[in-house]
N, C-alpha and C positions, 0 to 999 in steps of 0.2 A: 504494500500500500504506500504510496507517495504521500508526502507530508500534505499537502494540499488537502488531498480527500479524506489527510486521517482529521487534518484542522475542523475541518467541514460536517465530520462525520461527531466527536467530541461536541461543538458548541451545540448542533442539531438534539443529538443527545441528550447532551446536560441542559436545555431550555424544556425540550419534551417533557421529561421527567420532572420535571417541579412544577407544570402543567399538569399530569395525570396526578404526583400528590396531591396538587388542590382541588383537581375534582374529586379523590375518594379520598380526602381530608384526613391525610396522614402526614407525620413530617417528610419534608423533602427531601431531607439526607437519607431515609429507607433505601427510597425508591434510587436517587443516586448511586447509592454504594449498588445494591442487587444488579443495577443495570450494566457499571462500570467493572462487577467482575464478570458477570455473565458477558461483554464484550472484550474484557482481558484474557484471563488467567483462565475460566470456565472453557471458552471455544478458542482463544487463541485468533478471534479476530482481529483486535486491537492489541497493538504491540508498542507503545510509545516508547518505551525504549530503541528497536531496529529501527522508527519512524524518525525519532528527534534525533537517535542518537548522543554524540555528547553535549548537543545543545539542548537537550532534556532542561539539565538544572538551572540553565540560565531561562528556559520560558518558562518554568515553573516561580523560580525565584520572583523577575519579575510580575508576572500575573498574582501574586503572594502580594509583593509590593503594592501593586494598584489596589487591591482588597484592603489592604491595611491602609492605605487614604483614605478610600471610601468610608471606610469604619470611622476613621479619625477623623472625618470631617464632623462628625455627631459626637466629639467631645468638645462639649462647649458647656464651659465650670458655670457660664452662669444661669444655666438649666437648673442647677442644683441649688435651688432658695423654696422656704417655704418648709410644711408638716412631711412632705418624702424626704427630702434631701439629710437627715442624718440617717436614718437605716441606709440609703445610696451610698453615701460615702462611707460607710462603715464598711459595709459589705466588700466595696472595693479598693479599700486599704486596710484595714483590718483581718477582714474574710478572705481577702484573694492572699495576704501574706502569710494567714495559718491553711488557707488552702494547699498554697505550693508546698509547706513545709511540712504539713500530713499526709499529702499526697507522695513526695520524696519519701517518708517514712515507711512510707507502705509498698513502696516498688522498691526501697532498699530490700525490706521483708521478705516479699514475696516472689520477685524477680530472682531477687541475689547478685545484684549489680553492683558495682560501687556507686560509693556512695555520690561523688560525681554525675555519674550517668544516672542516679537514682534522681540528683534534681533536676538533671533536663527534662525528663518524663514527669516528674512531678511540678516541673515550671508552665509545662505545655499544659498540662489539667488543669490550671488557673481558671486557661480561656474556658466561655462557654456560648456569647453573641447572641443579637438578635435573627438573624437565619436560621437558626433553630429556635430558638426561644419564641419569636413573635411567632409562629403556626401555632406551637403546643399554647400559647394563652389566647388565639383565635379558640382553640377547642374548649379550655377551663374556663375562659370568661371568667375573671376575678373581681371581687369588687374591686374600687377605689379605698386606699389607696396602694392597696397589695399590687394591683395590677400594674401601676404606675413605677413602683418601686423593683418589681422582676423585669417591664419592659427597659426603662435605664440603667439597671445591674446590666444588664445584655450587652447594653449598646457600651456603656465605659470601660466593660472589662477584657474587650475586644481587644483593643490598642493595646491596654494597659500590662493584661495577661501574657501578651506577642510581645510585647518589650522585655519584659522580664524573663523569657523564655529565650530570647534571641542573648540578653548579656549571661546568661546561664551557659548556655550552649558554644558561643564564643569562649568562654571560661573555660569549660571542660575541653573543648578544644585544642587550646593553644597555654593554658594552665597560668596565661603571664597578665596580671593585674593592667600595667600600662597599655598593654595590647588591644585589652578589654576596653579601657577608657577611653585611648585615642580612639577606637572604629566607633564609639557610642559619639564622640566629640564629634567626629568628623563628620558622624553622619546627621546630628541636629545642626550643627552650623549651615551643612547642604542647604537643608529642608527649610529651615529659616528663613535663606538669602532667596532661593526659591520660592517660598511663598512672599516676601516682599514684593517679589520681579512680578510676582503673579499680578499683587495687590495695585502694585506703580501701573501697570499696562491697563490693569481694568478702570482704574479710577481716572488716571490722564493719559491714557497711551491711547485715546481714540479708536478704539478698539471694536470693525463692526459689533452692531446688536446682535446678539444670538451667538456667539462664535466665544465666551468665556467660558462653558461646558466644553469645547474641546480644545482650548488651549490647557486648561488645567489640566485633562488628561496628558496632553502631551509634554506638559512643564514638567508633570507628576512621573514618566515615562524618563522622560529627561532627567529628573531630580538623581533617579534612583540607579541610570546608567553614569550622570556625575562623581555622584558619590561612591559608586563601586570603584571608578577610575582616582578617585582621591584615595579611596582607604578601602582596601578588601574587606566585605563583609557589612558593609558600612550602608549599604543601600535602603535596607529595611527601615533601620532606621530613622533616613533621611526621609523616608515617603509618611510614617510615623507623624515626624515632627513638621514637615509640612503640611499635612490635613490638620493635627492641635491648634499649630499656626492660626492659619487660616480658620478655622471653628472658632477663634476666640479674638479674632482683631475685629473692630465696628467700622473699618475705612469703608469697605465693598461691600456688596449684599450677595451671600455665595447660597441661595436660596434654591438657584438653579441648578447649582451642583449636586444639592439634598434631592431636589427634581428627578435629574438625570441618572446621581446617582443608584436608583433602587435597580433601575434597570442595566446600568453596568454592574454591579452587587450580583445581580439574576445572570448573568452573563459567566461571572466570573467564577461566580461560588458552583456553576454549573457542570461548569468548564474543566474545572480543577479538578474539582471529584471525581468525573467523570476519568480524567486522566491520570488520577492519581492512583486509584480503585483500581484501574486495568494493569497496572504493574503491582499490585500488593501480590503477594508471593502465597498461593491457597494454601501450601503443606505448612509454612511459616504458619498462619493466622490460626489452623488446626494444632500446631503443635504450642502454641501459648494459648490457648483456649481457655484451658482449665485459669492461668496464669491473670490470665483476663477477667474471667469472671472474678476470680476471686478479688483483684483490683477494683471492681465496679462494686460489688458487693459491699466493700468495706468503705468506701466514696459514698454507695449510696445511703446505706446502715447506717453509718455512724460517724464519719466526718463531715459532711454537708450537715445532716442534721445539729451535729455540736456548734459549728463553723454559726450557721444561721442563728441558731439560738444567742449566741455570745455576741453576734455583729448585730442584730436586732436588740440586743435587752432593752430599757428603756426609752424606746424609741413608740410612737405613735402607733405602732401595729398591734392588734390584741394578739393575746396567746395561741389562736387559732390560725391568724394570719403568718403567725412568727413558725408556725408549724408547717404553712404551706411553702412558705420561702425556703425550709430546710429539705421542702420533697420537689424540689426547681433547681436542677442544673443539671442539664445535658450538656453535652460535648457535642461542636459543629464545625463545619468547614476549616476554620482556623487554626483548631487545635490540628489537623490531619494534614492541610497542609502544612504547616511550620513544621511538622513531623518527619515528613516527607521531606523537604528542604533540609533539617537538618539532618537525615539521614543520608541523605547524598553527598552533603559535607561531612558527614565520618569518611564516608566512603573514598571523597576525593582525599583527603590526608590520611589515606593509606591505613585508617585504625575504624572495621567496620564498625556497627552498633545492628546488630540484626534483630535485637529484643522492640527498637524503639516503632517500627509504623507497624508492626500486627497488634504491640500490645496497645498503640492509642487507638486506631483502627479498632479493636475490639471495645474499647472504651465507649466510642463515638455511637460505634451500633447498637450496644445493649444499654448504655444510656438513653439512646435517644427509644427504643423499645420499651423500657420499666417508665419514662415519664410520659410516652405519648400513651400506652395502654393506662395507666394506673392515674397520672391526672387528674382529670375527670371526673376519676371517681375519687380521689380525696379530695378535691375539691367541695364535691358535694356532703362526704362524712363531717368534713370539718366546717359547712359552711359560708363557706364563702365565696362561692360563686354568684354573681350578679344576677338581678331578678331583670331589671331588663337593661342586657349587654348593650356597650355602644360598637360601633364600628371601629376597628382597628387597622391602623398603617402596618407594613410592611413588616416596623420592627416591634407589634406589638402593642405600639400607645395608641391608647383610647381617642379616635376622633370624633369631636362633637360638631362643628362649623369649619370649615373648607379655613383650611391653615390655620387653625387652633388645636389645643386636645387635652382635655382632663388633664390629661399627667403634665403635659407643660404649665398651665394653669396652677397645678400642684406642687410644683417642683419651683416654678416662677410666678 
């Protein structure tokens, strides 16, 4: 198969399939994952590896990069005002830091990794995003202000979880502190001067109407081929801190970007899976199986539920609430690609890691399994599902009036 039709064959794919999820109203990443081994590893149709070859990790890498803009265009700190905004930010500094380091604790355990490679895997668990999240609370329908509070955990922990997971992974890599610092320095200063370039051209650069949606992809394209050429490793980063940028400066109005973006997000998050999914290794994913469950088990058991309980204590949510935020985090696209990413950088510095994308992989699917079946229905034991739901965007928040939404109102 020639790269072309395999391109063609992948985005067709991974748009389809999160298509048929929403009409039988399942999360998207099921039907993703099912499709892209039944077109990898299952039938040996799709082969990205003989297709991309050794430009595999760099379209990967990049297409990661444009995700994590996307994502970080939706961290903007001053969303977080009002009755959500402590359980939010708790959750994702508090909860995402005992996350990682439970998480680490228990693939040290259970894997028998060192402990190094225990926290790259336990860095990646962090993530959990709106791509997966906003389906499963289309389904639970939560009141206010639960639902507000699981849709922006999604959306901040996205960036925040991939950053932390990338100077992790760097670390165990290359084992040298400064090494770590410059490619983190090297790549916010990118992203930075990038989104200024962006801001100077949109606001005085006379810049047709309509044409700042894809200049920002392409600045965003650029940032992240800059920054790689300044500092190896450094690109993620750079795309990172260019969307925070940009999310939190009041020069431009990057509305259009939120616009555009859901459908580059549909694109991406489709795309990836699909491609990532067809090179996971079937006997690998069988032979940490067991490895796996009992990982997800113990995530879903008893560290999210502790996690939630402690990042929630006296904050606005009742008991009931603070119980359903403890049965809420799946693993989505993010986690599997950064996985994926960084498994191919073991691989190119010659020290594989073969435990890391069956065991997130296995994570992603039984997670997303135990909370898109069981939701629902805790939702309803515990009460708190909405007597009459409102309509939700993309990544879960509540819309009431065409560019407003519960949770922003909440939060702001």
């Amino acid at each position: 198969m020639d790269a072309a039709t395999a391109i063609a064959l992948v985005v067709a794919l991974g748009v389809l399939s999160q298509i048929v999820a929403g009409r039988v109203r399942v999360p998207s990443i099921l039907v993703l994952l099912v499709v892209g081994l039944v077109a990898g590893p299952v039938t040996g149709f799709l082969d990205p590896d003989a297709v991309f070859g050794d430009s595999l990790f760099s379209v990967v890498s990049l297409g990661v990069g444009l995700l994590l803009f996307e994502e970080s265009l939706k961290l903007d700190f001053q969303r977080l005002r009002g009755g959500a905004r402590r359980p939010v930010l708790l959750l994702v500094t508090v909860g995402a830091t005992l996350t990682g380091a439970g998480a680490s604790l228990i693939c040290y355990l259970v894997l028998d990794l060192s402990f190094q490679r225990a926290a790259v895997v336990g860095a990646i668990l962090i993530v959990s995003g709106p791509t997966v999240v906003g389906p499963l609370l289309a389904l639970i329908r939560p009141k206010e202000p639960l639902g507000s509070v699981l849709a922006f955990e999604g959306i901040f922990i996205d960036p925040i979880g991939a950053t932390v997971a990338l100077a992790v992974a760097n670390f165990a890599l290359h084992e040298e502190s400064p090494r770590l610092l410059a490619t983190a320095v090297n790549g916010i200063w990118v992203g930075v001067v990038a989104a200024l370039v962006y801001v100077v051209a949109v606001r005085w650069g006379r810049i047709p109407p309509g044409t700042e949606v894809i200049l920002a992809i392409a600045l965003a394209m650029l940032t992240y081929s800059a920054a790689e050429y300044v500092h190896d490793e450094a690109g993620l980063f750079a795309t990172v801190a260019m969307g925070i940028t940009l999310a939190n400066q009041k020069a431009v109005d990057i509305e259009p970007l939120h616009e555009f973006g859901g459908h580059l997000g549909m694109l991406l998050v489709g795309s990836l899976f699909i491609l990532l999914s067809a090179r996971v290794d079937i006997d690998a994913l069988r032979e940490y199986a067991l490895a796996s469950l009992a990982v997800t088990a113990l995530l879903v058991l008893v560290l999210r539920p502790a996690v939630a309980g402690l990042s929630t204590y006296g904050t606005v949510l009742t008991g009931r609430e603070r119980a359903m935020v403890g049965w809420m985090a799946p693993r989505g696209i993010v986690a599997a690609s950064t996985a994926s990413v960084f498994a191919l950088e073991f691989e190119d510095a010659g020290d594989p890691f073969p435990e890391l994308v069956p065991v997130v992989f296995g994570v992603v699917l039984l997670t997303a399994v135990v909370y898109g079946l069981t939701g629902p229905l805790a939702a309803r034991l515990l009460r708190v599902r909405a007597t009459e739901p409102e309509a939700l965007d993309a990544d879960g928040v509540p819309v009431s009036v065409p560019g407003e939404s519960t949770a922003r109102r909440a939060l702001g």
